[in-house]
N, C-alpha and C positions, 0 to 999 in steps of 0.2 A: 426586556422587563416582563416579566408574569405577572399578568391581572389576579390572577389567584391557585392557588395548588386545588380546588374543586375539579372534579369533574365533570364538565355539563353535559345534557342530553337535552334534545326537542325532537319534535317532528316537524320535517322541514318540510311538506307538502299542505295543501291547503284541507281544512276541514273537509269531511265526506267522504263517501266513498267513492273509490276511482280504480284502476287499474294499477298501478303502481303506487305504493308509500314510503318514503322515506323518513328513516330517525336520524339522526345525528349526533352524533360521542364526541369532545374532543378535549382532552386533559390526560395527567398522569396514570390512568388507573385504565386506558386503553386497551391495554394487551391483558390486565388479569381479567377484564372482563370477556374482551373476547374467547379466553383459557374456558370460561362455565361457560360463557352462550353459545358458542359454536363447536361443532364436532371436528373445524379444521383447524390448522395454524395458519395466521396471518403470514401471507406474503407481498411486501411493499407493491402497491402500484399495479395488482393483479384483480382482476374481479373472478371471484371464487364462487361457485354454486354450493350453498350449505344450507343449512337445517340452523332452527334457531328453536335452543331447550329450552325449557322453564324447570322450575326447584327440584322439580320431581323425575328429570330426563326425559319429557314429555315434549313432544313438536309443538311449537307453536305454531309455527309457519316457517317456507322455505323460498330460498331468496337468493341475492348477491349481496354478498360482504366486498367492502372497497377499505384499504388501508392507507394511509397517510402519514408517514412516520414526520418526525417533528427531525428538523425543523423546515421541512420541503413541504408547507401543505396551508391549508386558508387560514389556521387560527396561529399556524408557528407552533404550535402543540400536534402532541400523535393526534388524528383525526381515523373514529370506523364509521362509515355510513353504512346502512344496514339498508336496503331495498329489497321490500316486500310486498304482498297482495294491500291494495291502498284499501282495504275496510276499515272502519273507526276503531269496531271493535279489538281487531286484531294488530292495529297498530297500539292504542292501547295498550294490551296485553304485554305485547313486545317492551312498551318504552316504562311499563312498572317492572317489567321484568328488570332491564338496565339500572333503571333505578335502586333495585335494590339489590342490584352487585354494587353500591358503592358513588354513585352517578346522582347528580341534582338536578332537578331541572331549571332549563337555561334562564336566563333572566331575557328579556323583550331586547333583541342586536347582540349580544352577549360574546355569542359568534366574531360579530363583525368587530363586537368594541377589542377581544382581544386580537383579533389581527390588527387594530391601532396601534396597539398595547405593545406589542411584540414588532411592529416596524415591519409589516408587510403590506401595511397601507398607511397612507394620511388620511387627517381627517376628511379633507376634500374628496378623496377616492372612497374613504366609508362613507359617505352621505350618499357618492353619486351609486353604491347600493342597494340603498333606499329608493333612490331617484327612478333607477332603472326599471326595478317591481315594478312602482305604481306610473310605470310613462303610461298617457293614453294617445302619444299620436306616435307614429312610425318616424321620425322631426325628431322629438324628442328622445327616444329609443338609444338613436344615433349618437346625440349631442349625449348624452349620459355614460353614452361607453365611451366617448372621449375623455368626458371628469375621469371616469373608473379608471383607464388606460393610462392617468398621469398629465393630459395636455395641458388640462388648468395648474394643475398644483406646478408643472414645468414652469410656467410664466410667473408663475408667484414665487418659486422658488429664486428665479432668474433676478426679477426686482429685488427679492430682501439682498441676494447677491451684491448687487449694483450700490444697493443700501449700506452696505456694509464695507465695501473697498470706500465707498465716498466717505463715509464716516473716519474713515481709517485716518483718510487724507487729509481732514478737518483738521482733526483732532492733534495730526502730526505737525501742523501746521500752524495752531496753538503751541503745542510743546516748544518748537523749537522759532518761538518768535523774533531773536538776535539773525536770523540768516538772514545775505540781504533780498530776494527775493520773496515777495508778500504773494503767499500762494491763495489768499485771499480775494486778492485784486488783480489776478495774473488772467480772469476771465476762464480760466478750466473749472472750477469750482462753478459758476454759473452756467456753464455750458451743459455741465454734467447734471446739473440738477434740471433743469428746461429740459432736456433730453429725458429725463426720469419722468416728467410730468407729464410729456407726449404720451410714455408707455404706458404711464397707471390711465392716462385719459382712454387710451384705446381698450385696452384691457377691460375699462371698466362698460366702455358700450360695448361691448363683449357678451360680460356677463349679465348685463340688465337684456339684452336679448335671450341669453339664457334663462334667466329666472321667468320670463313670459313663456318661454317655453314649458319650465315647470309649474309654474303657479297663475299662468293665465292673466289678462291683462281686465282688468274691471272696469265696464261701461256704465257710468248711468244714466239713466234719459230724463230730460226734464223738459219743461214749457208749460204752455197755459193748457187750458182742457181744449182737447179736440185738435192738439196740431198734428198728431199723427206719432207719438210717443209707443203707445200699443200698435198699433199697426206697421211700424219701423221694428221692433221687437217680434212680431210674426215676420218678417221677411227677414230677419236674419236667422232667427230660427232655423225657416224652413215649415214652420206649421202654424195651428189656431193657437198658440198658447196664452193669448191675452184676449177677449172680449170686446169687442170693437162695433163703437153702436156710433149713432149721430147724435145722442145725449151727451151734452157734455159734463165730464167729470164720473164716466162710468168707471175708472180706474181710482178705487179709493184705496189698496191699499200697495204693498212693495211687490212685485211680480219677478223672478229669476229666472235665465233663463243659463245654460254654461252648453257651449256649442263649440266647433271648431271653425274657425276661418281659413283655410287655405293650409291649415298643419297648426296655426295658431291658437288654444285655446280662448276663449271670447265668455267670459261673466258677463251677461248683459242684465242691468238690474230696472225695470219699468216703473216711475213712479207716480203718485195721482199727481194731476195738475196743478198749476199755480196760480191760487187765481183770490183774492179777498173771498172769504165767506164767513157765512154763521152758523153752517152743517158741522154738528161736531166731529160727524164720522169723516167730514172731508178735512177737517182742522188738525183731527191728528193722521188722516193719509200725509199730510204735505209735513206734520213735524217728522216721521219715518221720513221721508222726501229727502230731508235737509240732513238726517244724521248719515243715510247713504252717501249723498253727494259728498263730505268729508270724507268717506272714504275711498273714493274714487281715483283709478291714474287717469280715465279721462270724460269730460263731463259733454253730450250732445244735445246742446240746446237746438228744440224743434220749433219752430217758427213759421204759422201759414206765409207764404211768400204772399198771399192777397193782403197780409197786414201789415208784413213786417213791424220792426217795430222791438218788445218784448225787450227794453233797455230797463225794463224797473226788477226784472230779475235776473238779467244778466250781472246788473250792481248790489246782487242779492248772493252773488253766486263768490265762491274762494277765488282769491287773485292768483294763490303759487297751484290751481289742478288747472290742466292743460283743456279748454273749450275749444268746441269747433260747434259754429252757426250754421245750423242745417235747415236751409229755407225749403219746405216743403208745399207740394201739390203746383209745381208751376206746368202742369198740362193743363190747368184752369187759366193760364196768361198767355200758353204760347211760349216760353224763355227756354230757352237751348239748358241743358245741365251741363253745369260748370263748378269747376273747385279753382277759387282763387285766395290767394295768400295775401289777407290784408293786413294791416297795421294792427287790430287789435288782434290780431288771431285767423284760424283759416274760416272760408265760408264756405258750403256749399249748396249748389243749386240743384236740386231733382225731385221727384215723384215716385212715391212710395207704392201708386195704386199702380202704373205703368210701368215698373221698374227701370224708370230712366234714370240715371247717373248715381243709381245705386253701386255700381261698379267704383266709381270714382271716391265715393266713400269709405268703401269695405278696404281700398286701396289706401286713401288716407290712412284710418286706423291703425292698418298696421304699420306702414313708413312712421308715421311718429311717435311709433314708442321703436324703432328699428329695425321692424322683423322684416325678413324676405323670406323667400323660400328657396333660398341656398344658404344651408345650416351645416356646409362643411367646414367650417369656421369655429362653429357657436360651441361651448360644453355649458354643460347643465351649471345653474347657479343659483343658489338660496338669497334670500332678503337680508339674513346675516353678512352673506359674502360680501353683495352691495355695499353696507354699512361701513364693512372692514376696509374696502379698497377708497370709499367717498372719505373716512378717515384719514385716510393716510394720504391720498390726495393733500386735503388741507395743511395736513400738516408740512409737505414737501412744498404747497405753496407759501408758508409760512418760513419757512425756511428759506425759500428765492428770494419775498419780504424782507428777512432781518437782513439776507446778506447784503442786499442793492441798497437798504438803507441807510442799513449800521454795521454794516462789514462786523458784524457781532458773529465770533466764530462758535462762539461757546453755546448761543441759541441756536444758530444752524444747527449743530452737533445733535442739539438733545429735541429740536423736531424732528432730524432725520431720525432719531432713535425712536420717536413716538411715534413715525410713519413702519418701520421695520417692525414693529412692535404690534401693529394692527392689522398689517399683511397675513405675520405670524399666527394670528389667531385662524386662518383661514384651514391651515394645512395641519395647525396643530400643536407647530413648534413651540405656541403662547398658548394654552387655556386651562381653565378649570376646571374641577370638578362639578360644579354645576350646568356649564357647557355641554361636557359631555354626558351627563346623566339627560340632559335635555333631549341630545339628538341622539343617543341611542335608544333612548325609551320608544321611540315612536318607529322604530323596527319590530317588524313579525319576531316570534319568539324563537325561528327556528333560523333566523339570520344574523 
């Protein structure tokens, strides 16, 4: 299917001047245009030394032409890339030149949305395009040219698969309810679905490792004044970036920091203390306080170990974000640092001015949202993705539900259809036009 009979053009290299620039053509009007801009003929899959004319048979600049005849090429349309001297000016020049043989310029992914379009990618693999551009750790790089390469969309493919043969069986199963054999209560139909709930469970700590990989896992820091909130925040850092005095309540308002831990990005967000006051400026530091910590995946309460204590904002703090009790300064008591796993949650023991059982921490952190650092596994994954597999999750549980209850085949049927249905949106098979206007908008315009 053709996105549109337009022509697009952009320039596919970044602003500035550089050594090389690239333009980008790809639509039906490919080969007239290269007839006026160029002094050669296109030959597939060859890169050609040529001169690039303007209105007047005047040089613009001189370059390599690359041709891409349709349907063997990125967008499934004929594709010319033009590489040229990368000045602003002269790129420019060249792509109003293109433009007015006939050529629009591209809309923001345009590129990438017609390789959707035309079935030489899913959606999953156009995103993980996006992905790639903007990776910042070597982790993520990796994990994005696995989305690109297919591995995600493979396993989602695989379940709506598995989706659809069980449906099948349901369904056949209803129809032909006189045989004697109740394939209902035969225990294959449970099996098969328990089985399915294993794979969406795996798959989906999968891709929540994935999405930390791309969108970074959000810290915020909380406690009273002076537990060492700012000064926990400079040692993950790595520098002075917060203010750190013996006044307490020097941090009045939200401090940022976005770092990497070990491959993993790390938002770590510092906030002022918690503490009764009648300072206006410290009343609204701690309302910003509280609208962070809602946003949070996980929240470290810092706690002098000489007080402990700090149970009236711990019952202050959300039940479903994930807390870890961080007792600080115990090179003032003597206490070995230790991470133990209590009942309400994990605790840990260490010193921030010593860097003792800070290790033990930065370890925590990333074990509980799953990351390690073997990401030969992991492909890149968006918070939509999440959404779509936690969906269909549910509804696959909902479906093992009616059947162990109420041997109701007719609602298994149509959960497992609302679970195939949410996958679908992943790769593509299922969405819409606001969908995609969504994630292809926020591509470069020459991608």
């Amino acid at each position: 299917m053709l996105f549109s009979q337009d022509t697009i053009a952009a320039i596919a290299t970044p602003p500035g001047n550089g050594g090389v620039g690239i333009i980008r053509i790809s639509g039906v009007l490919v080969t007239e245009i290269a007839k006026h801009l160029l002094n050669k003929s296109l030959i597939p899959r060859h890169a050609l030394f040529t001169s690039f004319i303007d209105e007047q048979g005047c040089i613009i600049d001189s370059g390599i032409s690359l041709y891409f005849p349709s349907p063997a090429s990125y967008t499934g349309e004929d594709i010319l890339e033009l590489q040229g001297h990368g000045g602003s000016v002269v790129l420019d020049m060249l792509l109003r030149r293109v433009l007015s043989l006939g050529a629009r310029l591209a809309n923001p992914g345009e590129f990438t949305e017609r390789a959707f379009l035309n079935n030489k990618l899913d959606l999953a693999q156009a995103e993980a395009v996006a992905d790639l551009i903007e990776s910042s750790t070597e982790q993520s790089v990796r994990s994005a040219q696995k989305s690109m390469q297919g591995v995600f969309s493979q396993q989602i493919n695989e379940l709506v698969t598995e989706l659809t043969e069980l449906r099948i069986y349901i369904e056949a199963a209803i129809d032909f309810v006189d045989e004697e054999i109740d394939f209902l209560t035969d225990g294959v139909v449970e099996n098969r679905i328990t089985r399915l709930l294993h794979s969406l469970k795996n798959i989906l700590k999968t891709a929540q490792q994935g999405r930390l990989l791309r969108d970074g896992m959000t810290v915020v820091l909380v406690g009273k004044p002076n537990a060492g909130k700012s000064s926990l925040l400079n040692a993950l850092a790595g520098h002075e970036a917060a203010i750190v005095t013996e006044i307490a309540g020097t941090t009045r308002d939200v401090l940022r920091e976005h770092i990497q831990l070990d491959g993993m990005p790390l938002h770590i967000i510092d906030t002022a203390g918690l503490r009764d006051s009648d300072n206006l400026i410290e009343k609204e530091g701690m309302r910003r306080a509280h609208e962070e910590i809602l946003k949070a995946d996980k929240i470290v309460l810092l706690i002098d170990a000489r007080e402990l204590g700090a149970e009236e904002i711990l019952n202050s703090l959300p039940k479903d974000i994930d807390i870890i009790k961080v007792y600080n300064k115990i090179d003032l008591l003597g206490i070995e640092p230790k991470l133990i796993a209590a009942e309400n949650g994990y605790q840990c023991y260490l010193s921030i001015k010593t860097g003792q059982g800070m290790d033990l921490l930065k370890q925590h952190l990333k074990e509980s949202v799953g990351f390690n650092d073997n990401t030969n596994d992991v492909f890149i994954a968006r918070r939509r993705h999440i959404v779509a597999i936690t969906t269909s999750l549910q509804f696959v549980e909902s479906a093992l539900e009616q059947l162990q209850l109420n041997q109701a085949g007719e609602l298994v049927a149509e959960d497992l259809r609302q679970a195939q249905m949410s996958l679908g949106e992943i790769t593509g098979t299922v969405s819409s036009d606001d969908l995609l206007g969504k994630i292809f908008s926020s591509f470069c315009i020459g991608k």
